[in-house]
C-alpha positions as CSV (number, residue, x, y, z in Angstrom):
1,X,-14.4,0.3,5.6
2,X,-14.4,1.8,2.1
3,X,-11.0,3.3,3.1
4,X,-9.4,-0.2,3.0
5,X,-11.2,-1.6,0.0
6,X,-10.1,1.2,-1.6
7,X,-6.5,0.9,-0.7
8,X,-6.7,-2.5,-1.4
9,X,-7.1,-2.0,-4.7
10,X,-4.8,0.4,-5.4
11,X,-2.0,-2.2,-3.8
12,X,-3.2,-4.8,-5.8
13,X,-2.8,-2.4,-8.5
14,X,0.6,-1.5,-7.6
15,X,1.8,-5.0,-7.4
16,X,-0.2,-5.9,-10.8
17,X,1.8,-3.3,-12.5
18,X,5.4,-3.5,-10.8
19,X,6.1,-6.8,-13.2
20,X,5.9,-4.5,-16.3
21,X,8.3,-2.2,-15.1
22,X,11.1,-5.4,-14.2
23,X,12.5,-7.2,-17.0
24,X,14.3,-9.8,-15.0
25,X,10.3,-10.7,-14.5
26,X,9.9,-11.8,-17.9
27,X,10.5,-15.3,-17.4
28,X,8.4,-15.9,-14.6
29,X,5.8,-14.6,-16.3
30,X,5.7,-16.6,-19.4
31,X,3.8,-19.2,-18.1
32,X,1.2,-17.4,-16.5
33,X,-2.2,-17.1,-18.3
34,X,-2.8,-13.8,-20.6
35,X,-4.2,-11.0,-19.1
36,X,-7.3,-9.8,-20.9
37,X,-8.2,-6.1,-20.1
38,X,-11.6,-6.0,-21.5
39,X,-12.9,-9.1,-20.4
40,X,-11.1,-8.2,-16.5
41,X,-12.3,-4.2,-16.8
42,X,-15.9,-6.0,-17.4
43,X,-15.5,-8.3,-14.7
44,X,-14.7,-6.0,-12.3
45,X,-17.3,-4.0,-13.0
46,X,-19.8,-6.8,-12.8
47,X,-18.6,-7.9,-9.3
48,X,-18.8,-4.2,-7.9
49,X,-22.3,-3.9,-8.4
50,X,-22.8,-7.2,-7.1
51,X,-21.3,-6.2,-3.9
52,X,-23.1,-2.8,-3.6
53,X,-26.6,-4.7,-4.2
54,X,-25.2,-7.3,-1.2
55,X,-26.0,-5.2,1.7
56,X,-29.8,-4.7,0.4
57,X,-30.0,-8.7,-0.2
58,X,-28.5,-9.8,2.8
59,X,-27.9,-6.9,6.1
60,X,-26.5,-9.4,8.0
61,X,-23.3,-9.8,6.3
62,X,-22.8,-6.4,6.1
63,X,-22.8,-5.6,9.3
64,X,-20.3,-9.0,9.9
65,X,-18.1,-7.7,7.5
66,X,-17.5,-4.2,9.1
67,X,-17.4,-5.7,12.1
68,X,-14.3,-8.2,11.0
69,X,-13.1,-5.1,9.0
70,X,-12.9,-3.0,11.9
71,X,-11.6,-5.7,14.1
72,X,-8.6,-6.3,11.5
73,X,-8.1,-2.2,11.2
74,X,-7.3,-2.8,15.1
75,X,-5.0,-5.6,15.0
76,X,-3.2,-4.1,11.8
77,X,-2.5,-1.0,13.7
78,X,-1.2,-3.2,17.0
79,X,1.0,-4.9,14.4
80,X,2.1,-1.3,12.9
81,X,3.1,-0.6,17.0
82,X,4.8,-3.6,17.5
83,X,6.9,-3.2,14.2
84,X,7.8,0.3,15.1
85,X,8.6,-0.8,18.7
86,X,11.2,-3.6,17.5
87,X,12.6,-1.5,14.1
88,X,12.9,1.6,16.9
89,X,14.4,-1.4,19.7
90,X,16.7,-2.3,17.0
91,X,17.9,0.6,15.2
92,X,18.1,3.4,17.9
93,X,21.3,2.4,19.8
94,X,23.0,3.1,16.5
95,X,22.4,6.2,15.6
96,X,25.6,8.2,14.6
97,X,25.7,11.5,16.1
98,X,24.9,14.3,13.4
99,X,27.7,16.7,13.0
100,X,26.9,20.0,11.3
101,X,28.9,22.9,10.1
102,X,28.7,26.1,8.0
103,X,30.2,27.5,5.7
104,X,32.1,31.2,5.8
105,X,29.6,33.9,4.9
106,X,31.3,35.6,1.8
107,X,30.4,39.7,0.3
108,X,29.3,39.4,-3.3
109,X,30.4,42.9,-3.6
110,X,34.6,42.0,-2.8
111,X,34.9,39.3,-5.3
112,X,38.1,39.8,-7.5
């Protein structure tokens, strides 16, 4: 479970970041509200501690939550098959047969 929290947040930090990196984003941007580091670092750091002191408060919806954690880890990875399955379905028939070749081995020692 900590394994996808974790990942989650290092998504959601990919996708935060990517619109600094694409100028074209600039507009769409403009009307969104400003982005406050501090105040978001302190936050975030606020809510974590919430959430670790949630499990001792209430046990119950721990356990519900790595129950629906782990049921989603299963259907995520179902999904992954069924992707692979139709990309593989798709894309396999069209394969181009690889040609290789090599090159002449040469002496260092006859050059000219």
């Amino acid at each position: 479970m900590w394994f996808l929290i974790k990942g989650s947040f290092w998504f959601s930090l990919v996708l935060i970041t990517l619109p600094f990196l694409d100028t074209s984003s600039r507009e769409a941007l403009e009307g969104a509200p400003p982005l406050e580091v501090g105040q978001s670092v302190a936050a975030a750091v606020a809510a974590f501690e919430d959430i670790k002191q949630i499990c001792v408060r209430n046990p119950d919806v721990c356990q519900t939550g790595s129950e629906t954690f782990a049921a989603l880890g299963i259907r995520a990875k179902e999904g992954a098959r069924i992707a692979y399955q139709f990309l593989d379905a798709k894309f396999a028939g069209d394969e181009a047969e690889i040609v290789t070749g090599s090159l002449q081995q040469t002496d260092a020692l006859h050059t000219n």
